[in-house]
C-alpha positions in Angstrom: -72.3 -4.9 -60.6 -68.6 -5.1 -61.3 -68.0 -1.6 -60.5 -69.4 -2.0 -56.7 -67.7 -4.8 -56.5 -64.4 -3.3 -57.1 -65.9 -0.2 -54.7 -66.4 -2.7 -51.9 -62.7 -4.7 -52.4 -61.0 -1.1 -51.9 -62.6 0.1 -49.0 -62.0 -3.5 -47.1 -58.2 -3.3 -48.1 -57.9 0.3 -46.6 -59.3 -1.2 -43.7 -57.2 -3.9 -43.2 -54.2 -1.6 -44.0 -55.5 0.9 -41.1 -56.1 -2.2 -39.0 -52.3 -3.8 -39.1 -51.1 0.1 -38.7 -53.1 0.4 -35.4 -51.9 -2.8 -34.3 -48.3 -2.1 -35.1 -48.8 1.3 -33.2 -50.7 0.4 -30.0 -48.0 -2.8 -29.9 -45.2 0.1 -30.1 -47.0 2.4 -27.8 -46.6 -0.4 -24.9 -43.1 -1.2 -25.9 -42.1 2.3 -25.0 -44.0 2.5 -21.8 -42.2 -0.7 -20.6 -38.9 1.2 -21.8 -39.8 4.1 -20.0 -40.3 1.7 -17.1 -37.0 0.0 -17.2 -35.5 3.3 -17.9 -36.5 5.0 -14.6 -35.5 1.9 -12.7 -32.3 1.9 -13.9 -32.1 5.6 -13.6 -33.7 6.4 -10.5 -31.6 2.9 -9.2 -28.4 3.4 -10.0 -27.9 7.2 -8.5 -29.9 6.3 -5.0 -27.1 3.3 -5.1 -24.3 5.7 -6.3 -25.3 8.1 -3.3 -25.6 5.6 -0.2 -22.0 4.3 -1.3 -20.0 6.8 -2.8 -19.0 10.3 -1.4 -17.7 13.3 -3.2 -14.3 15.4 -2.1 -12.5 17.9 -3.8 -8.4 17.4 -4.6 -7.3 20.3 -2.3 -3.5 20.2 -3.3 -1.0 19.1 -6.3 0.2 16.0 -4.3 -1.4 13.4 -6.1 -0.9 15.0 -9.8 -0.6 13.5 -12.7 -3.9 11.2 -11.3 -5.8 13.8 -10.2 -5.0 17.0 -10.7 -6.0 20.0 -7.7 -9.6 21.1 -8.2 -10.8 17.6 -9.4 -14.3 16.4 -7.8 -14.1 12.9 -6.9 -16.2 10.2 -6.4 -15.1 7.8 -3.5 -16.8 5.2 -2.1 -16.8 4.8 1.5 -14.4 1.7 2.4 -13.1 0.2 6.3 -9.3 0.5 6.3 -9.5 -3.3 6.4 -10.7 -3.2 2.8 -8.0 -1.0 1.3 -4.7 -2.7 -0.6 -1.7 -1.5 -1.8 -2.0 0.6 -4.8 -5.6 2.5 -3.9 -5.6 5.9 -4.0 -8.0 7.1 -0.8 -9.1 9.8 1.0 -8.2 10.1 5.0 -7.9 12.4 7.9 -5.4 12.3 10.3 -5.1 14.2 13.6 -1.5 14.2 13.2 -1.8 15.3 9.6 -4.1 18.4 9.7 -8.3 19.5 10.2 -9.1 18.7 6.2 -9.1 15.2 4.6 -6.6 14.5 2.3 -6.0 12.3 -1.1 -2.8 9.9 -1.0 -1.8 6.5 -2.6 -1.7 3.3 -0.2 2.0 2.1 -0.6 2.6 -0.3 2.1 0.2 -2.0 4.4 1.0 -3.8 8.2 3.9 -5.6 8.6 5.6 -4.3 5.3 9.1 -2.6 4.7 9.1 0.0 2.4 12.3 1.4 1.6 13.8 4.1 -0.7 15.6 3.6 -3.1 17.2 1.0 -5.3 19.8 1.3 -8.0 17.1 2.5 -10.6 15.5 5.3 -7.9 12.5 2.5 -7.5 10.7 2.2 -4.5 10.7 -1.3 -2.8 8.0 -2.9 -0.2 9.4 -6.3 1.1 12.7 -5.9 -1.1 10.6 -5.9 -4.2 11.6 -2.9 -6.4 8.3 -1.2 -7.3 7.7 0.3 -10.9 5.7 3.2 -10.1 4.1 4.0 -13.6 2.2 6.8 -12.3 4.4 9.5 -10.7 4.8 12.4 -11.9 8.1 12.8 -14.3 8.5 9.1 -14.2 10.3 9.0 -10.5 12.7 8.9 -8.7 9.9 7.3 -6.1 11.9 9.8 -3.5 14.5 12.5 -3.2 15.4 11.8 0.2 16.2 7.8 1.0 14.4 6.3 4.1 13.3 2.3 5.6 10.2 1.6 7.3 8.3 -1.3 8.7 4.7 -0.5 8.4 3.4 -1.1 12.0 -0.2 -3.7 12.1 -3.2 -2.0 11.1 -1.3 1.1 10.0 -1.2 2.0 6.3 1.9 3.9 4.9 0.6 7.0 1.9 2.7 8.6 0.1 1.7 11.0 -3.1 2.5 10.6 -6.8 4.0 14.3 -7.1 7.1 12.6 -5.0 8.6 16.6 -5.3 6.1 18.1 -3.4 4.3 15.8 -1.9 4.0 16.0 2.4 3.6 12.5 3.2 4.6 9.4 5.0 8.2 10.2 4.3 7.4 13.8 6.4 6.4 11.9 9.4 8.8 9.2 9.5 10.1 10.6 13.4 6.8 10.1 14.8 6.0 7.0 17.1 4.3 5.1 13.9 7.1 5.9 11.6 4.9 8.0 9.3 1.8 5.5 9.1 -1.9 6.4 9.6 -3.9 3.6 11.6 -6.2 2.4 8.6 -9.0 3.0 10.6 -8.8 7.2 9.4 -9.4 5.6 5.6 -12.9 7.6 4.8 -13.1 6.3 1.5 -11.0 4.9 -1.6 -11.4 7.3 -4.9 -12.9 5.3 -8.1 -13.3 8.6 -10.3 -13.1 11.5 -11.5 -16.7 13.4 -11.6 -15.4 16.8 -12.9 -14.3 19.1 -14.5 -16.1 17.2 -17.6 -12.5 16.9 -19.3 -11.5 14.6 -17.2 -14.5 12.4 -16.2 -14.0 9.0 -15.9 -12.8 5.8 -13.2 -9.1 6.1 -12.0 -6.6 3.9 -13.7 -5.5 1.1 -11.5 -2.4 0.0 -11.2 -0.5 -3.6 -11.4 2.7 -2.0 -9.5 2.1 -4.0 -6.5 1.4 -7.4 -8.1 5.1 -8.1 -7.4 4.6 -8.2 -3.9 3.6 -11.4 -2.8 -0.1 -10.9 -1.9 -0.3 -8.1 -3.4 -2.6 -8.1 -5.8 -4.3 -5.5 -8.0 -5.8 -2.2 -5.9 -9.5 -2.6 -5.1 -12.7 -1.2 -7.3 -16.1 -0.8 -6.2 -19.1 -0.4 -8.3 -18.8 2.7 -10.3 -18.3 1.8 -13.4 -21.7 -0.7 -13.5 -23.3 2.2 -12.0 -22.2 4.6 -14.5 -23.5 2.1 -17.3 -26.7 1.7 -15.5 -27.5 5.0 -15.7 -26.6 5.7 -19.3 -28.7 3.1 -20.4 -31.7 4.4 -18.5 -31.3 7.5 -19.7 -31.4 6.1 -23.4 -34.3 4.0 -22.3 -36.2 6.7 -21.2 -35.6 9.2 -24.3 -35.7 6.6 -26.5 -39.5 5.0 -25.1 -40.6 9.6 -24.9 -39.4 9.5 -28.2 -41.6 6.9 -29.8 -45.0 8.3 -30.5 -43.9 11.6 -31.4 -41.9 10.1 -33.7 -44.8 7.3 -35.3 -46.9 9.8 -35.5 -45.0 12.1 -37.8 -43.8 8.9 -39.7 -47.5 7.9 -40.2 -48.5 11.7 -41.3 -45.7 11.3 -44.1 
């Protein structure tokens, strides 16, 4: 009698064991099906959002180095002139300028003076001496000195390689004193998409916050995007990864 007994107590604790085990599993199993599920909506969300809003163009020239360097693919997201501040770096094309779009910094917008140079070789817009962080060398902002007033609704570019740069400065003689009407902005650049070594959002700059209502340079989305996508992508792996992974853990 005592020996059944015992025979009856194992067999209804292997049971139970078994029990809480498929329990455990079939409660995992759903867990990664709704990760899955969040991870394809995230996924699958992000890059439909990333590719109604944001364009990609290739840097066809040294003009804008050390920010991007010629060759870089980047990512710009399609902006009206109206939305672009100083500071942004953006893609245009101008009759005036060529057939191809091109990549140059947004230094002065309508109604601004921007001048060249000060004591220190700085750039000024409105008399405010500009520290131009990002050019290549460290300056001077030009070779040659010049004074503008950026005409309404015009938008004056120059690029941060000041030495070879062909830019505002070169079309200085013509009827708008080298500004492009902000309505030829295609898009303002965000980041870099390749070559991998050099992947990420462009650096913004504070340069410009001296001018009154100047502000820091605009950003659009990106970077959310970018982190929306990553996560699904970890979502989804990590939800596929799940029963292969119990299952081996259970054999063991």
């Amino acid at each position: 009698m005592s020996s059944s007994s015992g025979a009856i107590t194992g067999t209804t604790g292997s049971t139970a064991r078994r029990g809480t085990a498929g329990g455990a599993g079939r409660t995992g199993h759903r867990l990664s099906g709704v990760a899955i599920a969040i991870g394809c909506v995230l996924f699958l969300g992000a890059t439909v959002w990333a590719a109604l809003v944001y364009r990609p163009y290739t840097v066809p020239t040294d003009s804008m180095v050390p920010t991007v360097q010629p060759g870089d693919r980047l990512l710009a997201q399609k902006v009206s002139g109206s939305e672009v501040r100083r500071g942004d770096v953006v893609v245009f094309k101008d009759k005036l300028w060529g057939d191809e779009p091109l990549v140059k910094r947004v230094v002065g917008v309508g109604g601004d003076v921007v001048a060249c140079c000060d004591a220190q070789g700085r750039l000024t817009v409105n008399g405010k001496p500009i520290d131009e962080t990002y050019l290549k060398g460290g300056g001077p902002a030009s070779i040659d000195p010049f004074s503008t007033r950026v005409p309404a609704g015009q938008l004056f570019l120059l690029g941060d390689n000041r030495a070879v740069s062909e830019d505002s400065r070169l079309h200085l003689s013509d009827a708008q004193g080298g500004s492009v009407p902000a309505g030829d902005v295609r898009a303002r650049v965000d980041g870099v998409a390749w070559p991998a070594s050099r992947i990420g959002l462009l650096s913004r700059t504070s340069a410009f916050g001296v001018v009154p209502g100047g502000g820091s340079p605009g950003r659009g989305p990106l970077g959310l995007l970018l982190i929306a996508i990553a996560a699904g992508v970890v979502l989804i792996l990590g939800g596929a990864a799940y029963d292969p992974v119990a299952k081996l853990l259970r054999r063991r």
